[in-house]
LOPA-527941 format. One record per atom (N, C-alpha, C): x, y, z. Coordinates in steps of 0.2 Angstrom, whole numbers, padded with zeros to 4 digits, always signed. Layout:
BEGIN
XYZ;...
***
This chain:
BEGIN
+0063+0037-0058;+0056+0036-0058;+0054+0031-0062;+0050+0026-0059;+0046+0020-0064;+0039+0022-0067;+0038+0019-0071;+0034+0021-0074;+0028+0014-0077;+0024+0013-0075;+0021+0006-0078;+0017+0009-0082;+0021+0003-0090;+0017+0002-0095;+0010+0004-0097;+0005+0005-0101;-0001+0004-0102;-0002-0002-0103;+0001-0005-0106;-0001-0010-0107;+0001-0017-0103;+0001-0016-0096;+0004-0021-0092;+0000-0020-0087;-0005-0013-0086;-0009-0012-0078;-0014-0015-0080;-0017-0022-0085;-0021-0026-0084;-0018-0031-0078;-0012-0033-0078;-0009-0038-0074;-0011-0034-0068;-0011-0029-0065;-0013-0026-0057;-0016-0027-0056;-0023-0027-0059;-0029-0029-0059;-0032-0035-0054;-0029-0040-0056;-0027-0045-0051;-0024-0046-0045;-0027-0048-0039;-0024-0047-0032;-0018-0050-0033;-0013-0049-0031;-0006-0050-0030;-0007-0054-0023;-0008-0056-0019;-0011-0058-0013;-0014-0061-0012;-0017-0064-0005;-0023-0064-0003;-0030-0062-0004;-0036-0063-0006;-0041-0057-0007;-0045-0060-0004;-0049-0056+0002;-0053-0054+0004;-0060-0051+0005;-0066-0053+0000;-0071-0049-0002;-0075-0046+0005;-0073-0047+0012;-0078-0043+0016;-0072-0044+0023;-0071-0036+0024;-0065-0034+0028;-0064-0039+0035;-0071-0041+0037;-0072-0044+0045;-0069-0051+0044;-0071-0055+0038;-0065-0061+0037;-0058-0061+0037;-0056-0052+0033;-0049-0051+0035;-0046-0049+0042;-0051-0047+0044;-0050-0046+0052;-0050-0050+0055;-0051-0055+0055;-0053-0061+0059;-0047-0067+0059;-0045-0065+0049;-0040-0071+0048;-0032-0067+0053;-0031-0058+0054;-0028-0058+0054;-0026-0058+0063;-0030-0058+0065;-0030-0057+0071;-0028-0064+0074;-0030-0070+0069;-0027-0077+0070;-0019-0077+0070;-0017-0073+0065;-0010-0074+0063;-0005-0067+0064;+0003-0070+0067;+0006-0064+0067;+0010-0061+0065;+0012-0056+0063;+0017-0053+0058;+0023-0049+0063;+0027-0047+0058;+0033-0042+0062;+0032-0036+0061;+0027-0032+0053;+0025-0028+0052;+0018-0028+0049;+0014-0022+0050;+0011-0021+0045;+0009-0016+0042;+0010-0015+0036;+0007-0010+0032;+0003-0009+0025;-0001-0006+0029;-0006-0003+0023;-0006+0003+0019;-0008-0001+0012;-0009+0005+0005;-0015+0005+0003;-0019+0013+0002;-0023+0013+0002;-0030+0017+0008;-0033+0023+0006;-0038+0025+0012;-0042+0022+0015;-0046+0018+0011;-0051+0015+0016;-0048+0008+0018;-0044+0006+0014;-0038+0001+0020;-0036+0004+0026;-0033+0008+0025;-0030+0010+0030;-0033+0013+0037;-0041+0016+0035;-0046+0018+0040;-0050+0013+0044;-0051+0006+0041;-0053+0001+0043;-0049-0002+0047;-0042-0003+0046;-0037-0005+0050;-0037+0002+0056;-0039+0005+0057;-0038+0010+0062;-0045+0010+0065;-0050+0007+0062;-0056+0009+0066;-0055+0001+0068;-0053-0004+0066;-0051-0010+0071;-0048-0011+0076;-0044-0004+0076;-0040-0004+0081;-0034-0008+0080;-0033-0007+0074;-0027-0012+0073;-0021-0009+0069;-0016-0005+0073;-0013+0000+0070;-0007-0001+0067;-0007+0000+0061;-0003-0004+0055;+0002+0003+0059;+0008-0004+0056;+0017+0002+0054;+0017+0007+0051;+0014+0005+0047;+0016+0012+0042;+0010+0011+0037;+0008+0018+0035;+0001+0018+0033;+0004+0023+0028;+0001+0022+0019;+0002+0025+0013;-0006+0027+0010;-0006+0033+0009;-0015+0035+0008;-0012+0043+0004;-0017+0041+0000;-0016+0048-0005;-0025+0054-0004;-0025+0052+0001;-0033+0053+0002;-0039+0056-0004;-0039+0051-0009;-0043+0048-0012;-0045+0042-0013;-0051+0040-0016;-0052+0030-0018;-0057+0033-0026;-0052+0028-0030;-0055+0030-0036;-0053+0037-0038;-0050+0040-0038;-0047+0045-0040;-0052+0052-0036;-0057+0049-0032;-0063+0057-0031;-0058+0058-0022;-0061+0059-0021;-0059+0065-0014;-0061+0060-0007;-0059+0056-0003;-0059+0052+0002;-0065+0055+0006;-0070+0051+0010;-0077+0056+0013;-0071+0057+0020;-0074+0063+0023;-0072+0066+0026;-0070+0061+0033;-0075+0056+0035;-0074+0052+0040;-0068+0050+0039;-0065+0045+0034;-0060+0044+0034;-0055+0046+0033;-0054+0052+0031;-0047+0058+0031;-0045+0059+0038;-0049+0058+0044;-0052+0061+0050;-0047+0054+0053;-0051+0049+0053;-0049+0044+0056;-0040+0043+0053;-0040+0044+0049;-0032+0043+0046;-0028+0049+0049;-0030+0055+0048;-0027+0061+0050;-0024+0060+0059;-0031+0058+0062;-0030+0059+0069;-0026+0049+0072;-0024+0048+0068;-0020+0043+0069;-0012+0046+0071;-0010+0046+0078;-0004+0052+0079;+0002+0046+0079;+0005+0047+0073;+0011+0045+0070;+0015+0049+0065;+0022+0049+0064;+0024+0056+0063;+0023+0053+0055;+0024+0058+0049;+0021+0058+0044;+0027+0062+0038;+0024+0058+0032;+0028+0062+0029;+0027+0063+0022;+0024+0069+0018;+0023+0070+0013;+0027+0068+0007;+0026+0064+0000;+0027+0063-0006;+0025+0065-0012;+0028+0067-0017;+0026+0068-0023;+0023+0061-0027;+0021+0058-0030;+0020+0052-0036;+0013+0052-0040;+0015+0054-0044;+0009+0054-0051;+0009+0046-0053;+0002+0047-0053;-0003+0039-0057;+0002+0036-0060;-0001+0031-0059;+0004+0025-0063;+0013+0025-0064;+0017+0028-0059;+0021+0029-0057;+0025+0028-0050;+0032+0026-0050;+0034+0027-0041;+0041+0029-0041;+0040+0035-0038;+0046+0041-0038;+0051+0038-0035;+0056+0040-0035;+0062+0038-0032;+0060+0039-0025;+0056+0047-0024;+0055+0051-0018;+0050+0046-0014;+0045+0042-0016;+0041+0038-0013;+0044+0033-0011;+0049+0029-0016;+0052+0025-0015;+0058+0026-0008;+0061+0030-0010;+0065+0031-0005;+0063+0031+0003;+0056+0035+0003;+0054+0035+0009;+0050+0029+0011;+0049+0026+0008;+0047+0016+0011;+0053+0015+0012;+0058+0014+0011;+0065+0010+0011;+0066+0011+0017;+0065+0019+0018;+0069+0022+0026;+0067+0024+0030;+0061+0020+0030;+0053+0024+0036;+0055+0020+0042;+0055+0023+0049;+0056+0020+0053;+0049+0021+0055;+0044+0015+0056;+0041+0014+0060;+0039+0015+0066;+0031+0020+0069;+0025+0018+0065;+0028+0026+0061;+0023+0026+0055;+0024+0032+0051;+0017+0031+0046;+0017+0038+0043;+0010+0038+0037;+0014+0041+0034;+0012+0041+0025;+0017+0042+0021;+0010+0044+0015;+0009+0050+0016;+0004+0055+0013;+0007+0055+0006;+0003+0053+0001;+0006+0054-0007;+0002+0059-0010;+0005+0065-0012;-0001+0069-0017;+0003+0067-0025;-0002+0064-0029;-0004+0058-0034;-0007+0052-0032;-0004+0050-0034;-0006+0042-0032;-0003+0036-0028;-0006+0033-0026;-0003+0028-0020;-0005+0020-0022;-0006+0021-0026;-0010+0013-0029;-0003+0009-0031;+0004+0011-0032;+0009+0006-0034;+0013+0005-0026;+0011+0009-0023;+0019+0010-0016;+0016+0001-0014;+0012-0002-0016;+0012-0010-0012;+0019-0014-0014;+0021-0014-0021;+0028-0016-0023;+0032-0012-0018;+0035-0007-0016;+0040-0005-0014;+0039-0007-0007;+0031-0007-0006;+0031-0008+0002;+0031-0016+0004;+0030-0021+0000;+0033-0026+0002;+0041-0029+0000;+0042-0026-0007;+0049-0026-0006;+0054-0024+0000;+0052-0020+0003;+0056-0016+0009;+0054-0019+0016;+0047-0023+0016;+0045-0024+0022;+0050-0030+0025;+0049-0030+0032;+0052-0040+0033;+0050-0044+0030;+0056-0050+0030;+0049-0056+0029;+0045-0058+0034;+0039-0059+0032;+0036-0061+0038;+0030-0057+0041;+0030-0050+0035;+0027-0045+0037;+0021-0046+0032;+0016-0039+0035;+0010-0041+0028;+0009-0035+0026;+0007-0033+0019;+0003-0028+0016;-0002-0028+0013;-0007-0024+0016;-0015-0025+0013;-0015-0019+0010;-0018-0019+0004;-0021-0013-0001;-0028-0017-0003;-0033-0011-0005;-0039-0011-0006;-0040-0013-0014;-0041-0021-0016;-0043-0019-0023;-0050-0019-0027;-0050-0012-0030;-0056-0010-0030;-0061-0012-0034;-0068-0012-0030;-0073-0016-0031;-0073-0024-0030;-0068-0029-0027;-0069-0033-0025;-0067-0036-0016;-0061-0031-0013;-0062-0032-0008;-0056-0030-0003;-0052-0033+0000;-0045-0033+0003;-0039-0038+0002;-0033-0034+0000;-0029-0041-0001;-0023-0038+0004;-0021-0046+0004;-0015-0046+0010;-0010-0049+0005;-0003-0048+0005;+0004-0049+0004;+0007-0051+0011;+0008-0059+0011;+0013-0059+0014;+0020-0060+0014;+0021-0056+0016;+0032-0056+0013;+0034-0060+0016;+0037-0065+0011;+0041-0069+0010;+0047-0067+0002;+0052-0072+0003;+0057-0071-0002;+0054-0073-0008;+0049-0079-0010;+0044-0079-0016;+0042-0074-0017;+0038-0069-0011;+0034-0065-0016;+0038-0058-0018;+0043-0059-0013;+0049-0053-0015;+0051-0052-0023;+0053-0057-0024;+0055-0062-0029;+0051-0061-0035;+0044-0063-0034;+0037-0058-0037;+0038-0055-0039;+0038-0049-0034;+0038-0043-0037;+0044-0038-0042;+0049-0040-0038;+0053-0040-0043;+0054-0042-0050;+0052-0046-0054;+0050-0049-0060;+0044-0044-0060;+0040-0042-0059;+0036-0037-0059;+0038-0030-0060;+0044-0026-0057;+0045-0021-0059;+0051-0021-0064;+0054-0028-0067;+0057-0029-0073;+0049-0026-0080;+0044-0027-0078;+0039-0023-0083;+0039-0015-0085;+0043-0012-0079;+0041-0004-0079;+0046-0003-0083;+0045+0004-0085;+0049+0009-0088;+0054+0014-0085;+0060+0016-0086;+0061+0021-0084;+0058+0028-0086;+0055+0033-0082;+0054+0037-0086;+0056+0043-0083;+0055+0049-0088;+0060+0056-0087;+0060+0056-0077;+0064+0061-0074;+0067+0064-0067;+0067+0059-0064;+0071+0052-0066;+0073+0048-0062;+0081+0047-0058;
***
């Protein structure tokens, strides 16, 4: 299990990606451009892309935003998206091997339900994606970002999980 630092989750703060302040630009950009895969991190990413009609590969939601309890539309729209599914353990500010593992070896489409938190699986889930694929996650209060995978941004994030920690039941 990893574990990020306190004093590094200033640096997530920052879009890792693309950013996006109003979702219909991102819809707009992505519907110009194509990918091999895509997935989204995050519920109200994730129910935006579903109420677009635009059904991402694989979908990671913890059914909250900001730690309170998703409104119920969205739980709804995410739930009744019929792709097989697969429950995760991962506590805040951490990415369990169990999460990890089930990114690495998700066959596509699938939704990958986290009770804790879901705010790191964008690292695993671009690491693991194609290249050539995209990851949007919702950064909060400014708007939508997209990652698109490539061996730079692979290569990114990797330097990036050189900042975590190992911590206890890994």
């Amino acid at each position: 299990m990893l574990k990020l630092p306190q004093n590094k989750r200033s640096h997530l703060k920052k879009p890792l990606g693309k950013l996006f302040k109003k979702s219909e630009e991102a819809f707009r950009y992505l519907k110009s451009s194509d990918y091999k895969q895509i997935t989204t991190v995050g519920d109200i990413v994730s129910a935006e892309f579903l109420q677009n009609e635009l059904n991402p590969d694989m979908i990671i939601v913890d059914f909250k935003v900001m730690r309170s309890p998703v409104e119920e539309n969205i739980r709804k729209t995410i739930e009744d998206y019929s792709v097989p599914k697969i429950e995760v353990e991962n506590p805040r500010g951490h990415i369990t091997k169990e999460l990890w593992e089930n990114i690495e070896k998700a066959d596509p489409p699938i939704k990958i339900i986290v009770h804790g938190e879901e705010d790191l699986a964008t690292i695993p889930a671009t690491l693991h994606a194609p290249e050539g694929s995209l990851v949007a996650y919702g950064q909060p209060e400014k708007g939508v970002v997209f990652v698109e995978v490539s061996k730079e941004k692979k290569n990114e994030f990797e330097d990036l999980l050189k900042h975590f920690e190992k911590a206890k039941n890994s």
